[in-house]
Wavefront OBJ file of the C-alpha trace (Angstrom):
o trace
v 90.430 112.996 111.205
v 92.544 110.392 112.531
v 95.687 109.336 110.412
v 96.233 105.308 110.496
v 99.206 103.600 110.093
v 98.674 101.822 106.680
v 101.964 100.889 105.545
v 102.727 96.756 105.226
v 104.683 95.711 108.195
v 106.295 92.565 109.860
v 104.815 90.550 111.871
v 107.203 88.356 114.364
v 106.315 85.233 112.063
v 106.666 86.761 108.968
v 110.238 88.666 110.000
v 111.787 85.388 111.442
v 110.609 83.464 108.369
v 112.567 86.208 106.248
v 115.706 86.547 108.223
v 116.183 82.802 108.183
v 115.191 82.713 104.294
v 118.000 85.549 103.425
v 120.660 83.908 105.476
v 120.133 80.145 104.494
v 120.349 81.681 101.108
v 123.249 83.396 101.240
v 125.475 82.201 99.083
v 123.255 82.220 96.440
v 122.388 85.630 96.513
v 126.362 86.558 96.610
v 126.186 84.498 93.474
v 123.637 86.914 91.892
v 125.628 89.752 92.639
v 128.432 88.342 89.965
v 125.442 87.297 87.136
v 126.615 89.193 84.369
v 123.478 89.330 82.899
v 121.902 91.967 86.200
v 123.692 95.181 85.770
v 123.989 97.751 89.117
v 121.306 99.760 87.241
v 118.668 97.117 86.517
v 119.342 96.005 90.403
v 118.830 99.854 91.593
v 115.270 99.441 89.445
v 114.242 96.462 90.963
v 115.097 98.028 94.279
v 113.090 101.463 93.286
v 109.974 99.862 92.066
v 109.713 97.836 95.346
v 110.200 100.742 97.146
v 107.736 102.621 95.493
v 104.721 100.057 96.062
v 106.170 99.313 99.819
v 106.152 103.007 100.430
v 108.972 102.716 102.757
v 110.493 105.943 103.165
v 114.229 105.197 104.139
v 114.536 102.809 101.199
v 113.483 105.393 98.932
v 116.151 107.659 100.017
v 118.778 105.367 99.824
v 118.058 103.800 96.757
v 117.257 107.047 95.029
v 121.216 108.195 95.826
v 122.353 104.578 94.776
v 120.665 104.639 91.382
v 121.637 108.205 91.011
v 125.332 106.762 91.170
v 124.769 103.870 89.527
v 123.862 106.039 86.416
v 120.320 106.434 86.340
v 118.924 110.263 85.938
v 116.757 111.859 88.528
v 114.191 111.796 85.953
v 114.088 108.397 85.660
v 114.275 107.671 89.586
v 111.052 109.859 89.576
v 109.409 107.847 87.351
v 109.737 104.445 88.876
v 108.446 105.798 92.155
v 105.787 106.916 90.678
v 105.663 103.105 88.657
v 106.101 105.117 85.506
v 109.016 102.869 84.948
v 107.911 101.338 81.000
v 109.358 104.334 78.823
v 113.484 104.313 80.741
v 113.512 100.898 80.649
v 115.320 98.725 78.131
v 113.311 95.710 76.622
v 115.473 93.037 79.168
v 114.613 94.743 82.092
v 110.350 95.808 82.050
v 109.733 92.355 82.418
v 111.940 92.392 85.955
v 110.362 95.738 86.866
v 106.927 94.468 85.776
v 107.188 91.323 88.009
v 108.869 93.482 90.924
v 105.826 95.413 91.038
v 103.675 92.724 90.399
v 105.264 91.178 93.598
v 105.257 93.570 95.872
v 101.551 94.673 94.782
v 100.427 91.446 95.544
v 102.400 91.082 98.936
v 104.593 88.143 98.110
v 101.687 86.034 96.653
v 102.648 86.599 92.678
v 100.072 84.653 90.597
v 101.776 81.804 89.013
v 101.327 82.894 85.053
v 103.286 86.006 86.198
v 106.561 84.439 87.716
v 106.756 81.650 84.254
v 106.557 84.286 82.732
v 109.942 85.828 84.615
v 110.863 82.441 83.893
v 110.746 81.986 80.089
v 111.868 85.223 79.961
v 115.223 85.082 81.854
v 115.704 81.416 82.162
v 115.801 79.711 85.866
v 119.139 81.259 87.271
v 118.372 84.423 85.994
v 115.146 85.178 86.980
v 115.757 83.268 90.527
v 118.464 85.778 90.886
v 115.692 88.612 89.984
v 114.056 87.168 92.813
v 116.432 87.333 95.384
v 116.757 90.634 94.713
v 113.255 91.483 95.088
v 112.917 89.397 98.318
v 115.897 91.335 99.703
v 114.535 94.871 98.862
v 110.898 93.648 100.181
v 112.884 92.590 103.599
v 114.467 96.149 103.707
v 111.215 98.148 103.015
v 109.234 96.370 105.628
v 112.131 96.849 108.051
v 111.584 100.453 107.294
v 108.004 100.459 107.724
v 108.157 98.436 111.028
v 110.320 101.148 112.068
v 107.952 103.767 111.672
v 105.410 101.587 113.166
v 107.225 101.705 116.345
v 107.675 105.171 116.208
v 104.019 105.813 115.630
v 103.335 103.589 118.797
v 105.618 106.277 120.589
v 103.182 108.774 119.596
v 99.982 106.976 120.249
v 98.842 105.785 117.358
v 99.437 102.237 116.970
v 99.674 100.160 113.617
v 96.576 97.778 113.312
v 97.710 94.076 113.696
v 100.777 95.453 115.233
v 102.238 93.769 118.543
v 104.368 95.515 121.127
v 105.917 92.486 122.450
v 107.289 92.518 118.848
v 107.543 96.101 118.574
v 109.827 96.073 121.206
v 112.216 92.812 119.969
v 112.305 94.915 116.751
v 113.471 98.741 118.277
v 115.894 96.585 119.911
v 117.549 95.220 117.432
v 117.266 98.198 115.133
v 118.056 101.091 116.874
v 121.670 101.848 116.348
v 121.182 100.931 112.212
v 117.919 102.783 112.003
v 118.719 106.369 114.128
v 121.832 107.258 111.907
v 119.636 106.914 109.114
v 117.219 109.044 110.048
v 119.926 111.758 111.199
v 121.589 111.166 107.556
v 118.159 111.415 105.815
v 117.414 114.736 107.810
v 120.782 116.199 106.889
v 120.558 115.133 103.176
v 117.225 117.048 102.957
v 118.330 120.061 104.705
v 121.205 120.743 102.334
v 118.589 120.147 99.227
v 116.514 122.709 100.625
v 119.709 125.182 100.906
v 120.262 124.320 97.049
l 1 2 3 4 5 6 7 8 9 10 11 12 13 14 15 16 17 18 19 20 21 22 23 24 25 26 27 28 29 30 31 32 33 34 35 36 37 38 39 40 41 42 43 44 45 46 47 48 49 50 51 52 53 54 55 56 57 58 59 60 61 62 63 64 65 66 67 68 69 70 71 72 73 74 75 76 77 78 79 80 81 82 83 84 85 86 87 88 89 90 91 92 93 94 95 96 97 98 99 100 101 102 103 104 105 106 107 108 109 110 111 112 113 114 115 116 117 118 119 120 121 122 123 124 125 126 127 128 129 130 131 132 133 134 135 136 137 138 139 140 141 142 143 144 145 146 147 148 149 150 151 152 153 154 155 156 157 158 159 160 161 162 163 164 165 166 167 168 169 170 171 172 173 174 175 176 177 178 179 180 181 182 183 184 185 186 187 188 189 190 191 192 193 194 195
């Protein structure tokens, strides 16, 4: 049976659009680092729960050792990959998690009712922040899944919708980030299976 690639991926348009989006928007998003009202943890969540709808593999490893540090329990990193987020989370954060999912399940098209919602919740700064977060996260795990939509082109088996031109732009320019994290990721799992 042949295996597709059926991860979400960028496109050229969609990739430029973000990079220019996260960098016009920079200084707001160093802003939401310092809102006291998103902790490290409920940031690590938002992260996770992205991840875990995304699929991206990379992400997944690196957030699960960032939550891990940021004081969340293994359990409770296994739970919000598996979107069984509801009973570790406090009563201010499911509605973050909830829309994070919502989000990324919907591939950046959340329905309207939902993000008010984030709104009325959080008020405006807040629940902006909450959304730079998410848009951040969603930039990293398509990165991650572009990646390994180039690497299945190496072995034949092209993404659908996928170009090489833009295959090609993207190895480029991701290369030396996205080979050390691979080795890393490799080396991480061959101690846990010596444990």
């Amino acid at each position: 049976m042949e295996h597709k690639f059926d991860r979400k991926i960028f496109t050229a348009k969609v990739f430029f659009g973000d990079v220019f989006f996260l960098i016009s928007r920079s200084p707001r998003i160093i802003g939401a680092f310092c809102n006291k009202k998103i902790n490290k943890a409920l940031i690590e969540k938002i992260m996770t729960v992205s991840t875990a709808v995304n699929g991206c593999v990379y992400c997944e490893w690196f957030h699960a050792k960032q939550a891990v540090s940021s004081g969340i329990s293994e359990e409770e990193i296994k739970n919000m990959l598996s979107l069984q987020f509801q009973a570790d989370a406090s009563n201010f954060e499911i509605p973050a998690l909830l829309y994070t999912q919502h989000y990324a399940e919907t591939s950046r098209n959340p329905d309207a009712e939902m993000t008010q919602r984030l709104i009325d919740f959080y008020g405006k700064k807040t629940a902006y922040d909450i959304y730079l977060f998410i848009r951040i996260i969603y930039f990293g795990n398509l990165i991650g899944n572009t990646w390994d939509a180039v690497l299945s082109r190496f072995k034949g088996e092209p993404a659908p919708n996928s170009k090489l031109w833009f295959e090609l732009i993207f190895f480029l320019l991701f290369f030396l980030f996205m080979f050390p994290t691979m080795f890393l990721m490799k080396r991480d799992a061959k101690k846990r299976s010596k444990l």
